[in-house]
C-alpha positions in Angstrom: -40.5 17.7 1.2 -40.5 15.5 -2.1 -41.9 18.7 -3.9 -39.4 20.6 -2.6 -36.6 18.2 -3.8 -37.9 17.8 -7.4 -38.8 21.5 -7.8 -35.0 22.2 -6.7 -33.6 19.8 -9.2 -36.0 21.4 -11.9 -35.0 24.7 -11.3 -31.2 23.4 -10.9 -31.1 21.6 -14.5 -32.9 24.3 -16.4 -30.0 27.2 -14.5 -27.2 24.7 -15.9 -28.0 22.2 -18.4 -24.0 21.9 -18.9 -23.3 21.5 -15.2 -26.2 18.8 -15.1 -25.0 16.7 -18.0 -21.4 16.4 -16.4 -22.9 15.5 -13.2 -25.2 12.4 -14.3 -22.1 11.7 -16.1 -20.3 11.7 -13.3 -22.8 10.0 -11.0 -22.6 7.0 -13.3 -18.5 6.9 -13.3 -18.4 7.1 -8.9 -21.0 4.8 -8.6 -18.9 2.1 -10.6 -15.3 3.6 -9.5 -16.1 2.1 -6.0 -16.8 -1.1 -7.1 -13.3 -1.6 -8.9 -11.6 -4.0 -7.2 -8.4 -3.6 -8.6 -6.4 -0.4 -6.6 -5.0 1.2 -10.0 -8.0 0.9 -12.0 -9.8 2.5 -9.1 -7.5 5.1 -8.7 -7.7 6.1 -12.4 -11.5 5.9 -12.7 -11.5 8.4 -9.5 -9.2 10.8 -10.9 -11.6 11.0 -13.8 -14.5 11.4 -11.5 -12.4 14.1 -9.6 -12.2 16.1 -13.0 -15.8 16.3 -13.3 -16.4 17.1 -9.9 -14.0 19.8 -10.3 -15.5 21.0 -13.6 -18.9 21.3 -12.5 -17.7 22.7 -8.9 -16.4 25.4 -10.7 -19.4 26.1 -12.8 -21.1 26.6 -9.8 -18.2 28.8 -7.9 -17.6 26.4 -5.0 -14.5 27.2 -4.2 -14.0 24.8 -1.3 -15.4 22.0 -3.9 -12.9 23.3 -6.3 -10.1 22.8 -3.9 -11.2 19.4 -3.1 -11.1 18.0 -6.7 -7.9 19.7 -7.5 -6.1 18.1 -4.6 -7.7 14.9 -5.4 -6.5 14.6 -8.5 -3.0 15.6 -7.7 -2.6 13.5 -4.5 -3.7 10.4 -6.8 -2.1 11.0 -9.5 1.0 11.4 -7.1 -0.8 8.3 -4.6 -0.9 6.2 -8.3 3.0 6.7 -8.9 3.8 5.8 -5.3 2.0 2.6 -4.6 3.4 1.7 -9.2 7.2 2.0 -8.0 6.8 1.0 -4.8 8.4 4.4 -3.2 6.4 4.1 -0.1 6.5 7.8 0.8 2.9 7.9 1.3 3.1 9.4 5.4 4.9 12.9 3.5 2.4 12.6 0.5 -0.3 12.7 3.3 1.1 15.3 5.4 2.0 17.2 2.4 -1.6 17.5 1.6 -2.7 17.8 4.8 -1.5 21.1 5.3 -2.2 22.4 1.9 -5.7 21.5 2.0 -5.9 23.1 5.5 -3.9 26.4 3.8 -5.7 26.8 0.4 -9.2 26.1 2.4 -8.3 29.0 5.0 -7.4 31.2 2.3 -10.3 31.0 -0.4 -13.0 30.7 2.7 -11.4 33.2 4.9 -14.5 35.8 4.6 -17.0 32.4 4.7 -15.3 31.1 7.7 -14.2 34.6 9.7 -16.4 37.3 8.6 -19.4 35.9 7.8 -19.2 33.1 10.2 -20.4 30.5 8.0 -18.7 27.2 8.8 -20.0 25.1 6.1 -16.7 24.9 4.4 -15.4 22.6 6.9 -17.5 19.5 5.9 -15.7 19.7 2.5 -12.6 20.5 4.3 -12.9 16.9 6.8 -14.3 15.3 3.7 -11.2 16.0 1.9 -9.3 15.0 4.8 -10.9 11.9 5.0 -10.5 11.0 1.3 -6.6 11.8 1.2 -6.3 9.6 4.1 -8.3 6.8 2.6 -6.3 7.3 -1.0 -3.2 7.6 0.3 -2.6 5.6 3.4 -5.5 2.6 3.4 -6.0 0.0 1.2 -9.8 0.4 -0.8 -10.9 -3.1 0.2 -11.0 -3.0 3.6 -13.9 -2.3 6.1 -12.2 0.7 7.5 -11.5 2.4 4.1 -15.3 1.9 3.6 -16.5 3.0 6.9 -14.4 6.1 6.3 -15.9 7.1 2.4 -19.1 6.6 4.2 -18.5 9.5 6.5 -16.8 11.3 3.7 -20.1 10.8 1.7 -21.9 11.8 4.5 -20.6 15.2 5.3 -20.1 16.0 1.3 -24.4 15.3 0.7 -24.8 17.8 3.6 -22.1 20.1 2.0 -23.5 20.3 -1.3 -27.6 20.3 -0.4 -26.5 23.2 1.9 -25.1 24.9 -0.7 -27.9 23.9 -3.1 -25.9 21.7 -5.4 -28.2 18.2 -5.7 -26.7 17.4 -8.5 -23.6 17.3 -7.0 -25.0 15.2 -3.6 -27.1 13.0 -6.1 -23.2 11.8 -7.1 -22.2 11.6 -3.8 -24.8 9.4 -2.7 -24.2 7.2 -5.5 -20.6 6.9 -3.8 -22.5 6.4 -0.6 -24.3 3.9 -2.0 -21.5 1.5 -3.4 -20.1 1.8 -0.6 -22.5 0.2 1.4 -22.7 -2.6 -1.0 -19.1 -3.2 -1.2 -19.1 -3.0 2.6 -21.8 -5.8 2.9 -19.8 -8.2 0.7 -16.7 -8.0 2.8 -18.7 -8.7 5.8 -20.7 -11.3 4.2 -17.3 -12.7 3.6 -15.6 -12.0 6.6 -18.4 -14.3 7.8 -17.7 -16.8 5.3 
């Protein structure tokens, strides 16, 4: 198994030495975005990790990827002007997304989903869902918000080694992994 998992990342950076670079960038830039305390800052940092997601999901032609960083970026860009002047519109920002994600994933995995009956897309599709929600409705620093990226994570690793991207879940389990750090302080403090 170990052989199998350093042979596919061989053969992964040699394909795409581009894609590769912008991913251990990225890796480096999630792992510290979910440590950021501050809401803002965090949001910035993860609309910056959101571009290289996007940019190295559409090296590699995922379209559902693709569709996840391009949503991410607008709904926290959007998210990051709501919470700064205090419009509190978030529920419609939320819906809003909601049933575009659902749209523009039906649309660009219609032959995945129908014809070939492949329902992989539908990880990255939750996964989005769980994000937006997270973003745009919870506050980062609370044990919910964590649980939830956790799941997230979760179902994006198994997205992305399904379709053969480790790269991609080697950033996602660095998200994964901050996670579970931040999540053991506020318990540790919770039992403070």
């Amino acid at each position: 198994m170990n052989i199998l998992i350093t042979n596919s990342f061989i053969e992964y950076s040699r394909n795409d030495v581009f894609t590769l670079l912008i991913q251990l960038i990225n890796a480096a830039i999630y792992f510290y975005s979910f440590r950021i305390k501050e809401e803002f800052k965090f949001i910035k940092f993860s609309i910056i990790s959101c571009v290289f997601f996007g940019i190295g999901y559409w090296t590699m032609q995922a379209w559902s990827g693709i569709i996840f960083s391009i949503f991410s970026i607008i709904y926290l860009s959007v998210t990051f002007y709501d919470k700064k002047k205090h419009l509190n519109i978030k529920s419609i920002i939320f819906l809003i997304t909601t049933i575009l994600l659902f749209i523009l994933n039906i649309y660009c995995e219609y032959a995945t989903l129908f014809i070939i009956k492949n329902y992989l897309p539908i990880l990255s599709l939750v996964a989005s869902e769980i994000h937006a929600y997270i973003y745009i409705c919870c506050n980062i620093n609370t044990k919910k918000a964590r649980f939830l990226f956790l799941l997230s994570h979760t179902l994006l690793v198994i997205y992305e080694w399904m379709l053969k991207l480790p790269l991609f879940a080697l950033v996602d389990i660095c998200g994964f992994l901050s996670n579970i750090i931040e999540l053991k302080k506020i318990t540790k403090k919770d039992f403070s």
